[in-house]
Each structure stands twice: as C-alpha cells, then as structure tokens.
VOFI-892821 format. One line per 8 residues: number of its first residue (from 1); their letters; for each residue x, z, y of C-alpha. Coordinates in steps of 0.02 Angstrom, whole numbers, padded with zeros to 5 digits. Layout:
BEGIN
NUM> A> X,Z,Y ~ ...
REM end
This chain:
BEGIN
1> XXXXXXXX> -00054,01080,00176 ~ -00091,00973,00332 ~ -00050,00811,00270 ~ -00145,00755,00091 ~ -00048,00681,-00050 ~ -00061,00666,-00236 ~ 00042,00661,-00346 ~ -00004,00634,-00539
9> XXXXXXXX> 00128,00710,-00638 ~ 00130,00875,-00546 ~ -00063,00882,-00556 ~ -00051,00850,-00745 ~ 00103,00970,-00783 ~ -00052,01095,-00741 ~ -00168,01049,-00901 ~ -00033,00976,-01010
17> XXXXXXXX> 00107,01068,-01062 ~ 00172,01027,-01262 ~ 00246,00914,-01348 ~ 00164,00737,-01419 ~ 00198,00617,-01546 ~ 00267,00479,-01525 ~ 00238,00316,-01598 ~ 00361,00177,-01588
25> XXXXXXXX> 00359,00077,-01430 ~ 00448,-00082,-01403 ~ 00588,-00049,-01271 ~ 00540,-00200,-01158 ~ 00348,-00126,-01154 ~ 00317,-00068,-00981 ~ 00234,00098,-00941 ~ 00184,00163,-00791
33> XXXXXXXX> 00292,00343,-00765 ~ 00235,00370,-00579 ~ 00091,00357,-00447 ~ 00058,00434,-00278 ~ -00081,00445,-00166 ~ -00029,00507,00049 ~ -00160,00524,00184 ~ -00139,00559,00360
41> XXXXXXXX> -00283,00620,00473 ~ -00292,00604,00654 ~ -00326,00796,00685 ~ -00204,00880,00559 ~ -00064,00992,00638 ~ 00064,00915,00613 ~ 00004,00723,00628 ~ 00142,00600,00623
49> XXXXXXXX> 00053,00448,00694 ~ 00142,00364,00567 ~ 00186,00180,00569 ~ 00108,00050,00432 ~ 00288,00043,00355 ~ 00339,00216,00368 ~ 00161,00283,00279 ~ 00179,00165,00151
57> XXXXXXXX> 00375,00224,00119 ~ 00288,00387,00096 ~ 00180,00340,-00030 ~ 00331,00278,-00123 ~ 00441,00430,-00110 ~ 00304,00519,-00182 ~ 00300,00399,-00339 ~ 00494,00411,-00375
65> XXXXXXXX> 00468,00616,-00372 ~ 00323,00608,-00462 ~ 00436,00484,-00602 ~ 00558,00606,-00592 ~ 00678,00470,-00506 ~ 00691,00509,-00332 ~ 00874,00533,-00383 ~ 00881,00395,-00483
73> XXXXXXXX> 00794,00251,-00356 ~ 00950,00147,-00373 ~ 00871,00102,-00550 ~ 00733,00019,-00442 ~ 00790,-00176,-00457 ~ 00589,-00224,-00385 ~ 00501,-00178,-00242 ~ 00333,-00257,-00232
81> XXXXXXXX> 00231,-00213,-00068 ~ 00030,-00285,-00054 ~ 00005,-00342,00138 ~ -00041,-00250,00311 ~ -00218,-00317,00389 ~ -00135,-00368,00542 ~ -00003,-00483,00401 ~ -00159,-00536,00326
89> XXXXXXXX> -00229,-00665,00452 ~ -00163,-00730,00616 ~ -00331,-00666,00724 ~ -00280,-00482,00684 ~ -00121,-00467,00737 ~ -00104,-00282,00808 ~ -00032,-00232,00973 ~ 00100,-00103,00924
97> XXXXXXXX> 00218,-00245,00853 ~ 00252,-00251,00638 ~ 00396,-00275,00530 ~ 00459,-00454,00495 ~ 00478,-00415,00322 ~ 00377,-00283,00264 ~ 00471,-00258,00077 ~ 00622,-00220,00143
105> XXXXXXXX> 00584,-00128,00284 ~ 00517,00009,00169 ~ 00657,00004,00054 ~ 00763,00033,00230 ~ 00640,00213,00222 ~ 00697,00210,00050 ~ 00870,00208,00074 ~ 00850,00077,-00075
113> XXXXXXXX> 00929,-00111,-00096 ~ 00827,-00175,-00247 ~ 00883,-00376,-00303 ~ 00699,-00421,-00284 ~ 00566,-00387,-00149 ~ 00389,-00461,-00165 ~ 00274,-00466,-00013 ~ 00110,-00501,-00113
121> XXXXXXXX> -00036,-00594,-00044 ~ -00175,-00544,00053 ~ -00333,-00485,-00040 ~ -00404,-00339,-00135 ~ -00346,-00388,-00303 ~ -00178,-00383,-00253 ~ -00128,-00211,-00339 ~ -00203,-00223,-00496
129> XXXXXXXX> -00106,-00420,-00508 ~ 00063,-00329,-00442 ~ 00048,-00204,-00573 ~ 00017,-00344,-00709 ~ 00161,-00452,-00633 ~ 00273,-00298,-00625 ~ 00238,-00265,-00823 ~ 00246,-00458,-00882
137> XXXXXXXX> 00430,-00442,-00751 ~ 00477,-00285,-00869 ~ 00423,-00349,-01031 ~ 00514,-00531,-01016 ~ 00677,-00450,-00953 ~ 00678,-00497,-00773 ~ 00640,-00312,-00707 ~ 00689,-00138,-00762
145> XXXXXXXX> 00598,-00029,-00641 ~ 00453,-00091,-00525 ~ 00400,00016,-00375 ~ 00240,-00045,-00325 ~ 00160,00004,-00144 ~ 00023,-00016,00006 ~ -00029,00067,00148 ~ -00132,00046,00309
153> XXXXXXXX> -00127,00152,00477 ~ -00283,00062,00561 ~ -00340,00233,00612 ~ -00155,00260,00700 ~ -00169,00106,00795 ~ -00349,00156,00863 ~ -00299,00313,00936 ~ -00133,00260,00998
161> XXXXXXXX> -00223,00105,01084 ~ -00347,00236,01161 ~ -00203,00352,01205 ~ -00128,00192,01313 ~ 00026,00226,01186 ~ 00163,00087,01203 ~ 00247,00146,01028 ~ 00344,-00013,00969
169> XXXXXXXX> 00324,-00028,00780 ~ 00421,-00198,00770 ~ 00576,-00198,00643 ~ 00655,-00336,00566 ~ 00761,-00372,00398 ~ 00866,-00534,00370 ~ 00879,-00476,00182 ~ 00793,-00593,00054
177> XXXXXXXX> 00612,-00594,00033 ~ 00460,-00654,-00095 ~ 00338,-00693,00038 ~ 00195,-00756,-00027 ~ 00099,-00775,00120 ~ -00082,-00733,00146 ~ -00239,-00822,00090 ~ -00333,-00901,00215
185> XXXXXXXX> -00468,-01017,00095 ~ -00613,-00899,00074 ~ -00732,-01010,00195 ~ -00748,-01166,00230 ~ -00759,-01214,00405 ~ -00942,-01261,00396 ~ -00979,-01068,00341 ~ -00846,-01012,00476
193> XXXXXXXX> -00930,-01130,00636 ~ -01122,-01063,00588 ~ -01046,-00878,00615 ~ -01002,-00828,00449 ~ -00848,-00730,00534 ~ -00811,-00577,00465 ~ -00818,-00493,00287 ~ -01013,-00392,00317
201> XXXXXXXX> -01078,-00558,00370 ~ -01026,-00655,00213 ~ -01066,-00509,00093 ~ -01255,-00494,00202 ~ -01265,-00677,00141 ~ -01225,-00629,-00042 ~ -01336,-00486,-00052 ~ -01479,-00561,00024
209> XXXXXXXX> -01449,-00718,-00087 ~ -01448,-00590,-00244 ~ -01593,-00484,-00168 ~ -01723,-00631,-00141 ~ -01682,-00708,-00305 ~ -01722,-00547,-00397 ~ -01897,-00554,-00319 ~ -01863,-00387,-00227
217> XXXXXXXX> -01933,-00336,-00036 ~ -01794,-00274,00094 ~ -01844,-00091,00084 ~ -01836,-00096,-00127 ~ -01663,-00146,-00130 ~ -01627,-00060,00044 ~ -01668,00091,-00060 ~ -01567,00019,-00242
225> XXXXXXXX> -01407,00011,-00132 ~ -01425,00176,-00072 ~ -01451,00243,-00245 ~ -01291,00140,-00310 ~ -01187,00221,-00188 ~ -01238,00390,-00131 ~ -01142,00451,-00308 ~ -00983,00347,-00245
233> XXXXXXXX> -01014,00463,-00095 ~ -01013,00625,-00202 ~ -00854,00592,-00262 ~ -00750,00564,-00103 ~ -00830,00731,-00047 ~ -00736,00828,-00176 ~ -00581,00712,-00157 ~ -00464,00794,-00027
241> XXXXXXXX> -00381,00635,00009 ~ -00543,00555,00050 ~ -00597,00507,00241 ~ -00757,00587,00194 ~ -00720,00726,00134 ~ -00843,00865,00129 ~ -01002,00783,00130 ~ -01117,00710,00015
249> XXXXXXXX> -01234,00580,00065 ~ -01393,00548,-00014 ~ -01481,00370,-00036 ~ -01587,00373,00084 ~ -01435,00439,00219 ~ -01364,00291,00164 ~ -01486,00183,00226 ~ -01577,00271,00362
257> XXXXXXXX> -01530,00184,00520 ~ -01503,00317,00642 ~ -01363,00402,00748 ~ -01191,00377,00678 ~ -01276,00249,00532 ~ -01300,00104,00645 ~ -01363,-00076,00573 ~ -01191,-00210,00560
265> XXXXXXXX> -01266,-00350,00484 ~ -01427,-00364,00393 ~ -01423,-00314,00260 ~ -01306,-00156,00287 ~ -01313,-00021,00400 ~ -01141,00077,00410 ~ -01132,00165,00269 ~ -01132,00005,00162
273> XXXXXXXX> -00983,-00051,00238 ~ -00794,-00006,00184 ~ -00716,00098,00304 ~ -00555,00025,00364 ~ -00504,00149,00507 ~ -00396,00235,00397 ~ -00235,00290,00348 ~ -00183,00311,00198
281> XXXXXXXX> -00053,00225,00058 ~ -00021,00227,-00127 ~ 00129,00213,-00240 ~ 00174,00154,-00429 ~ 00321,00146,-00523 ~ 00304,00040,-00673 ~ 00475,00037,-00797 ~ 00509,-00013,-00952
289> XXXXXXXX> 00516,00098,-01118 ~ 00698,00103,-01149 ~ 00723,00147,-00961 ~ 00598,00277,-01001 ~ 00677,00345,-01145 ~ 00838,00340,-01049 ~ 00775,00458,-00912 ~ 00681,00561,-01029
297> XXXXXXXX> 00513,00550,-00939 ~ 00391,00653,-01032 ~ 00264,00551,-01154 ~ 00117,00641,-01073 ~ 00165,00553,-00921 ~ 00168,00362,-00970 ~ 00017,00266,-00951 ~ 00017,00086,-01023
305> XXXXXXXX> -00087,-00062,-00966 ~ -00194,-00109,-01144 ~ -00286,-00255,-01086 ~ -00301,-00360,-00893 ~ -00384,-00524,-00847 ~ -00393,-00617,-00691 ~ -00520,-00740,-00612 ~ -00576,-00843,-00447
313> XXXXXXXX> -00719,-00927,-00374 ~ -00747,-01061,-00230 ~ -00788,-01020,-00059 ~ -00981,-00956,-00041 ~ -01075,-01108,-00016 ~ -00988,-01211,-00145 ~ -01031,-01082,-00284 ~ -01189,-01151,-00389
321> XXXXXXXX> -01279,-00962,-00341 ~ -01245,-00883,-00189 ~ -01291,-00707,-00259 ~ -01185,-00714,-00405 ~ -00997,-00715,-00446 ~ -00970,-00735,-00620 ~ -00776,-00736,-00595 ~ -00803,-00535,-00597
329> XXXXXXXX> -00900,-00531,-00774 ~ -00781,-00657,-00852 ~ -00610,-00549,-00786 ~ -00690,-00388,-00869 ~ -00761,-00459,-01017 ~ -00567,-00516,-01064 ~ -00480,-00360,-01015 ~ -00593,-00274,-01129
337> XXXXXXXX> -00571,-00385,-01267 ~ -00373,-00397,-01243 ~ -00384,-00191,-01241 ~ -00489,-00216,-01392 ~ -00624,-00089,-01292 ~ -00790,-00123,-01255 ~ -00868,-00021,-01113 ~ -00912,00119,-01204
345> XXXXXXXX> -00749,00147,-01250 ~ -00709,00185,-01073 ~ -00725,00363,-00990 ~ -00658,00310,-00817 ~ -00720,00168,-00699 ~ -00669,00121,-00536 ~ -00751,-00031,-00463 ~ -00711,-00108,-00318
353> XXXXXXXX> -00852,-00060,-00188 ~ -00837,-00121,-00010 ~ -00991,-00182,-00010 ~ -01135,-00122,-00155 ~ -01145,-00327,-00204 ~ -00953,-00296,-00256 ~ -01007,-00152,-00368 ~ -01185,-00253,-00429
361> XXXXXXXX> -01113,-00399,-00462 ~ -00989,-00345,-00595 ~ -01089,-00205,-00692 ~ -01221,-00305,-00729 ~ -01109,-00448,-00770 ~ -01055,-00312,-00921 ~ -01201,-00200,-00933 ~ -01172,-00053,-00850
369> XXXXXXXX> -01302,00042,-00740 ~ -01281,00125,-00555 ~ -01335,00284,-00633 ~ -01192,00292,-00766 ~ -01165,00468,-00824 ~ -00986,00411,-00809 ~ -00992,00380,-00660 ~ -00920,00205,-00568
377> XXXXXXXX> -00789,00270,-00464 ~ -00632,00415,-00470 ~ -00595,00408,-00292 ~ -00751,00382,-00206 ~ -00759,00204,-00148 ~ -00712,00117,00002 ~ -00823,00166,00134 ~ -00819,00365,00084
385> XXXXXXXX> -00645,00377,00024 ~ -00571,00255,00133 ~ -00556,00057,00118 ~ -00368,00055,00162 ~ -00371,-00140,00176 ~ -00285,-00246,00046 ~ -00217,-00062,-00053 ~ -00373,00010,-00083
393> XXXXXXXX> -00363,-00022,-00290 ~ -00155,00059,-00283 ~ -00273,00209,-00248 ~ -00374,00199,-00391 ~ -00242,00140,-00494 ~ -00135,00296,-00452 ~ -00305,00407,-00465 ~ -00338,00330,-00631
401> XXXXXXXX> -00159,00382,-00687 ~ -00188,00557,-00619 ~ -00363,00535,-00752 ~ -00273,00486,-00900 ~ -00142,00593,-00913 ~ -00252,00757,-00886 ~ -00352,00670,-01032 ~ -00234,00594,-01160
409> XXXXXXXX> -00297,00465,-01278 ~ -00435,00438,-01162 ~ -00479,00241,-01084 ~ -00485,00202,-00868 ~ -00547,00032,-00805 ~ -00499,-00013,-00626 ~ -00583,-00163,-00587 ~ -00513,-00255,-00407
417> XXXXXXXX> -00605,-00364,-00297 ~ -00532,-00494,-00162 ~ -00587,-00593,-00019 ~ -00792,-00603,-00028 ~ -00808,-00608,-00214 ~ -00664,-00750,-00217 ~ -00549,-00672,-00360 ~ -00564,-00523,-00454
425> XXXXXXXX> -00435,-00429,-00572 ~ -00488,-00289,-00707 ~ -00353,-00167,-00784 ~ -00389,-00057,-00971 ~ -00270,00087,-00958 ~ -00229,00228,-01062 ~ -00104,00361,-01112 ~ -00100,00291,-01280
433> XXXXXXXX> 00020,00165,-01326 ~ -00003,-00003,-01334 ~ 00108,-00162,-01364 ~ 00114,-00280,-01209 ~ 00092,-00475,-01210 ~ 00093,-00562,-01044 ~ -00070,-00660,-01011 ~ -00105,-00789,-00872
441> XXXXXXXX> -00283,-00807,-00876 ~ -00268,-00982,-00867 ~ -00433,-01031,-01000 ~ -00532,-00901,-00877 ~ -00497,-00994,-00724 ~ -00526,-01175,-00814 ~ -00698,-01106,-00882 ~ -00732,-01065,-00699
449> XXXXXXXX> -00675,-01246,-00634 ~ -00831,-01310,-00751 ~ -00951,-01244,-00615 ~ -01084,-01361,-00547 ~ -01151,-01317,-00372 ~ -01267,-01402,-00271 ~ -01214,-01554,-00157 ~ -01199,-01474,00032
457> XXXXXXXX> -01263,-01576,00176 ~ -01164,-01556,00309 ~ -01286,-01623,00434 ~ -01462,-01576,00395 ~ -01611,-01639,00444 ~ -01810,-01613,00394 ~ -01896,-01478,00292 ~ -01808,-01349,00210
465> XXXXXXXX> -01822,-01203,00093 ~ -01709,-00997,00130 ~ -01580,-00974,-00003 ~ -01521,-00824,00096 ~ -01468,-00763,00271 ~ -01397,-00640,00365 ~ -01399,-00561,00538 ~ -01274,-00498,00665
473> XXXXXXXX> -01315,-00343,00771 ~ -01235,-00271,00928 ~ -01188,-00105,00945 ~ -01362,-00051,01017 ~ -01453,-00144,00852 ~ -01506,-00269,00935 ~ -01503,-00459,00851 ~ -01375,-00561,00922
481> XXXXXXXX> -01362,-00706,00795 ~ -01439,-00756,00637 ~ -01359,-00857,00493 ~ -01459,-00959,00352 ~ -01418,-01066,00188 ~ -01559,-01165,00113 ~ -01585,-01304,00025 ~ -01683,-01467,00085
489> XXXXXXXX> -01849,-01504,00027 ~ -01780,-01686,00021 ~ -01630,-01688,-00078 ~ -01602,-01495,-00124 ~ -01445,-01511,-00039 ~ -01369,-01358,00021 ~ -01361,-01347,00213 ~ -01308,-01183,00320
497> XXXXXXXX> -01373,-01157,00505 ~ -01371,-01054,00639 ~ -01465,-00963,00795 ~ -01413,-00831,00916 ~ -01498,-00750,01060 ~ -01578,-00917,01149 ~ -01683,-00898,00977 ~ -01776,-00742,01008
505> XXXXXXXX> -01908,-00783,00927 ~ -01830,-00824,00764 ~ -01738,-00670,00780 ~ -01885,-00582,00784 ~ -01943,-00631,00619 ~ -01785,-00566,00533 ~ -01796,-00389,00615 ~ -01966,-00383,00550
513> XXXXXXXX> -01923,-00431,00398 ~ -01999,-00586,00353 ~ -01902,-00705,00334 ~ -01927,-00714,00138 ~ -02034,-00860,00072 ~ -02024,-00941,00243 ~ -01981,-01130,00261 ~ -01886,-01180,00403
521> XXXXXXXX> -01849,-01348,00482 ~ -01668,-01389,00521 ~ -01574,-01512,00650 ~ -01404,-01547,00656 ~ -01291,-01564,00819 ~ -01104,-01564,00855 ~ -01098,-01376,00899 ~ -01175,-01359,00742
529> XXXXXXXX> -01329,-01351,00650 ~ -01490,-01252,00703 ~ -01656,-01196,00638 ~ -01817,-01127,00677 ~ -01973,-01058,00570 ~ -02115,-01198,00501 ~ -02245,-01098,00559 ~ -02172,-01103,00725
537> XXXX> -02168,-01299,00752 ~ -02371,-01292,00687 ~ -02399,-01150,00838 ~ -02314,-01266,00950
REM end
C-alpha cells in the first residue's frame, strides 16, 4: 500500500468480533459510526499530488465505507468541512488557485447534495467544536447524518511550486454555503507591529513567559521540553500515517541544535515546532441512533461523545499572565465533570501539541505529568505526526475512535487547541453509551470574562522590568530581531518592544542567554517602541 489510510471499523473488525449488549439509547442521541485517517507522501509510487479539496474528499469516502454508508451517502443531510491555511488568513493565499466554496466542492467529489454545508472557522479547535455542533444538530432534530472533514496538501503545493507546476486548483460552487469566515483577533496590532508575526514567535513569548516565572534557566527547560515530547515522537514512529515515521527522537535530539534541527525562534529549535508541510486529511460521520439502528451499524462500532466543554482567552498581552492560559484547564475540568470522569478514568489522551507550552499548559492545569504511563498522545503530535493545519484534532478524533472501539468500555480525551492558546475545546469519548445534552459553555466563557490583566502602555518610557521575550533567527541561526514584554518600574504597566539587527548588541545578550533578571530601558517612537539593556546605558 503506497498511499496510507485508516480506517477504524476495518481495524477493529480485527479484535472485535461478537455480539454486545445493548442498553437503551435515545434515538435522537448521536454516535459517531465512522472515521478515517488518508496520507499522501511526496515519494510514494503512485503519488497523486492531490489537491486540498480532492484529499480531503478522500478522507471522507473513507468515513462513509468505514460507516458502512458509502451506498447510503444520500442519508448525509450535513457536510461540515474545518478550513484550508491558505482560507485561513488573507497573507497566505497559495499560488495554485482554491475552491470558492470549499463544502461543496467536496461533496461535488462526493457525488453528494446534502441541505446543509458548514465551512467552519479557522483554528485548531475547530474539529472537536464541529463534532459537538454536529451531535447538539442530531440530538435537537435539525441533522440526521453529519459527515465531518479536513485536510491540507501544504507539502503538494511545495513541490509543485519547486517543480514550476502551473496546476490550477481553482473551482467554484454557487450552491448555498455556512461560511463562517476565519478568525483574524488573536493579536492586537501592538503585538503584530513589535514582530509578533507568526505562530513560533507568539508561543516563544508564552514559553519564555512560563519558563522565567517558574524560576527555571534556558538549558533546564530546554531539556523539560525535550523530555515532554520525545514520547510524542515515539508514537508517530510506529504510526504509519505519521510524517515521521520510523524514527524515534530522544530529548536531547529534540533540542540539540544541529543539522536538520535548526533554531526558529528562541525558545524552539525545529523539532518544537508543528510540522505543517504535510498532507494528510481526516473524516467523521456522526448520526443519530435511530439512523443507526436503521442501517444496522454494529454496536462495537458507535462511539458517543460523554462529556465536551469549550473556552477562550484574550489576545497575549491582554491576558493577566503571559505564561498561562487557564481557558485550557477550565474546558477540561468541565468535560470531565459533564462525562462524570476524572482523569484517571481516562486510558487515552491526545493533547494538542504544536508547541510543548500547548501540551504544559493544560496538564498541569488538571494534573497530569509529561511522563504519563498513559501516555499524552495516540497519533504522535503535530510536529512528528504531522500538524495538518486547522484538521490536526479530526486526526486524533478519528485515531481515538480507532482506540475505543479496539477497547470497549474504555474512556479517550482529545483535547484541541486554537490560535496561540486563544480557545481550546476538550472531548470524553467512549464506546459506552451515554445520553446526550447539548451544552454551550456559556458560564465557562463568563468566568473567563472576570480576568484582570495589567493596564498596557502603549507608549513606554523609563525603567522597566522582562516579563518575557522572544527571538527570530534566519535560516543560518543567526539573530535577526528580538521581541520583549515587560512591565514599567513606574506604573507596572505592560509595554511590548522591539529590536532587530541595528541592535547587535542587545541581540547578543539573548543568544547568550542572559537576558533573565535584566532590566531594560524603553522609548517609544512612531515605528514603534524600542529597548536596550540597563547595564548598557551605565557602560555608555
């Protein structure tokens, strides 16, 4: 097999093969009967260089077989789709062309004309919400059958652009659409003008923030991140739909900057960082009980959402801790309680992981450890499996259904992280049944809103004290531009500021790592605010 797909019933008919009991389920109570995994490398034999739509309509098939519906899609009344990178932002448009309408151009694959086609927002979240919406859809009567899908060919659209390939992937759809549009308030544009610009540069602010609070050098928690993720690593090596597959990394590989491991921001070298060159898409079908019943799909092949919660924070320099998000402990904390689990109920985690701050942040905010027997992820994480943009958690969804039904009776958490730490969804799951009850969150989000944070300065001036930074380096790891939030001496107003490489000299004290414990005086400007080191203006 040249191409790599999973798909959970067949994998399950292998362990399970006898009858179950029953007990009696509500007909509106939605079940997940189908889930799908597809991957498509670069150097297989028969590579497809498939589009964005066209691997995520594979994904999909897969889930209908897997249901035991391909023959019966015309059930499908939903089609809910999470959203592209390039649909995701207007800087990252790609150059191959896209669909206008994403939804229905897969259900064009499909051959499928559902009534209603969601095109979900942008963020890592957005499967385990889908799934949740699909199941409150089912259980209040507006949906039958939900197919739920996501995909990303990122790793397509490199090698065509380096072929000089002028493939046209535009296609268009005048059919009715749910387009929900993509989020675009993670910063503000004081974090965005100082050169917070990209995801590693706002997570090296988090992780730094979390680090110096703790109290803990740069090589200590250098070496702590490696340890949290070189078991995430493990597990995509023995996961054939994994972009690295076949080898294990150990902590200090992960951290070691050398050849092929190359330093993006501090505090991450490559390793750190989900991998997005990918391609690869994921499938669900969620229906409802009496549908189930109706197609006789076998009771060793429903899973059942027990418990879910949803939460969101402010942008990063509005929170009242940079190195915290507490939106992540409150989300889990509920869906265990609405699941009536508590973690050591659970046998299965996946935890969002793109950078180790995404995975830090949320066990501790429920008491787990990195070195949990258990382990914290089934498909081996987003920068060893693959960190398909916004669809990453459809694969851990689908791997956690492939889980559960090879261990009936048995508890998977699949906790879902979007923007940088700005909302974060958690999912109980099980084989077991479980009456459904729609919940909104809504208390969860007001508990949030209750927040304090520090006032920000937006033009500082004086004295000031390093809440946390980060640093951007080129591709030959050298500093090219330095990023700090602080507080004034003054006021203890929050300020950010920035440097770049006409500030060698404060560069330098970042590469050598000293920057901790250092004050710094600050001076605004219209092209924004700048910095150097105390010490500095008494040597001058």
């Amino acid at each position: 097999m040249c191409h790599y797909l999973r798909s959970a019933g067949k994998l399950a008919s292998n362990f399970i093969n006898r009858e179950q009991s029953m007990p009696f389920v509500a007909a509106n109570t939605p079940v997940i009967v189908g889930a799908s995994q597809f991957t498509e490398r670069i150097n297989d034999p028969d590579y497809a260089m498939l589009s964005p739509v066209a691997i995520t309509a594979r994904a999909a098939e897969l889930a209908l077989a897997d249901a035991g519906m391909a023959d019966c899609r015309a059930h499908i009344d939903t089609l809910m789709t999470t959203r592209i990178f390039e649909d995701s932002a207007p800087h990252l448009e790609g150059p191959f062309g896209r669909s206008n309408n994403f939804p229905r151009s897969v259900c064009q694959r499909l051959g499928m004309t559902p009534e209603t086609a969601i095109w979900a927002t942008s963020g890592g979240d957005t499967p385990q919400k889908l799934v949740t919406e699909a199941c409150d859809r089912i259980w209040q009567g507006d949906s039958k059958a939900v197919l739920v899908s996501g995909g990303e060919a990122l790793s397509t659209t490199r090698f065509l652009q380096k072929q000089g390939s002028d493939v046209d992937w535009s296609e268009g759809s005048n059919e009715s659409v749910v387009d929900r549009k993509p989020t675009l308030d993670y910063a503000t544009h004081d974090e965005l003008m100082h050169g917070l610009v990209s995801p590693p540069l706002f997570y090296g602010i988090m992780e730094n923030a979390r680090r110096i609070a703790a109290g803990v050098d740069v090589k200590t928690w250098a070496d702590q991140m490696g340890a949290l993720f070189a078991p995430f690593a493990a597990v995509a090596s023995k996961n054939p739909l994994a972009a690295q597959r076949d080898r294990a990394f150990s902590p200090a590989d992960l951290v070691t900057i050398e050849t092929g491991n190359r330093r993006v921001v501090d505090a991450y070298p490559q390793r750190l960082v989900a991998r997005d060159q990918v391609n690869q898409s994921a499938a669900l079908v969620v229906i409802s009980t009496a549908l189930a019943d109706e197609l006789n799909i076998p009771t060793e092949n429903r899973v059942y959402l027990h418990g879910q919660a949803t939460a969101g924070e402010l942008p990063i320099t509005l929170r009242p801790e940079l190195g915290q998000a507490p939106s992540a402990g409150l989300a889990l904390r509920r869906a265990l309680e609405r699941a009536n689990c508590n973690t050591d109920d659970i046998s299965y985690f996946d935890f969002y992981s793109c950078f180790p701050i995404a995975v830090s942040n949320a066990i501790d905010a429920i008491g787990l450890s990195g070195d949990d027997p258990r382990g914290l992820t089934v498909t081996g994480g987003l920068p060893f499996f693959g960190g398909p943009g916004n669809s990453y958690s459809m694969h851990a969804l689908a791997e956690m259904v492939t889980c559960l039904r090879v261990n009936p009776g048995k508890f998977g958490l699949v906790a879902a992280n979007g923007g940088l730490l700005s909302k974060y969804a958690a999912g109980i799951y099980a084989t077991t049944p479980a009456a459904y009850e729609p919940y909104d969150s809504a208390d969860l989000q007001e508990e949030m809103s209750k927040q304090t944070a520090p006032d920000f300065e937006k033009n500082p001036s004086g004295e000031g004290r390093l809440e946390a930074y980060t640093v951007a380096y080129d591709r030959d790891g050298q500093p090219k531009a330095a990023t700090i939030v602080g507080r004034l001496l003054a006021s203890d107003a929050r300020f950010i500021a920035k440097v770049g490489r006409d500030a060698p000299t404060v560069l330098d004290v970042f590469s050598r790592d000293e920057a901790d414990d250092r004050s710094v005086m600050v001076t605004p400007s219209e092209l924004g605010n700048s910095f150097i080191f105390c010490d500095a203006v008494t040597h001058e």
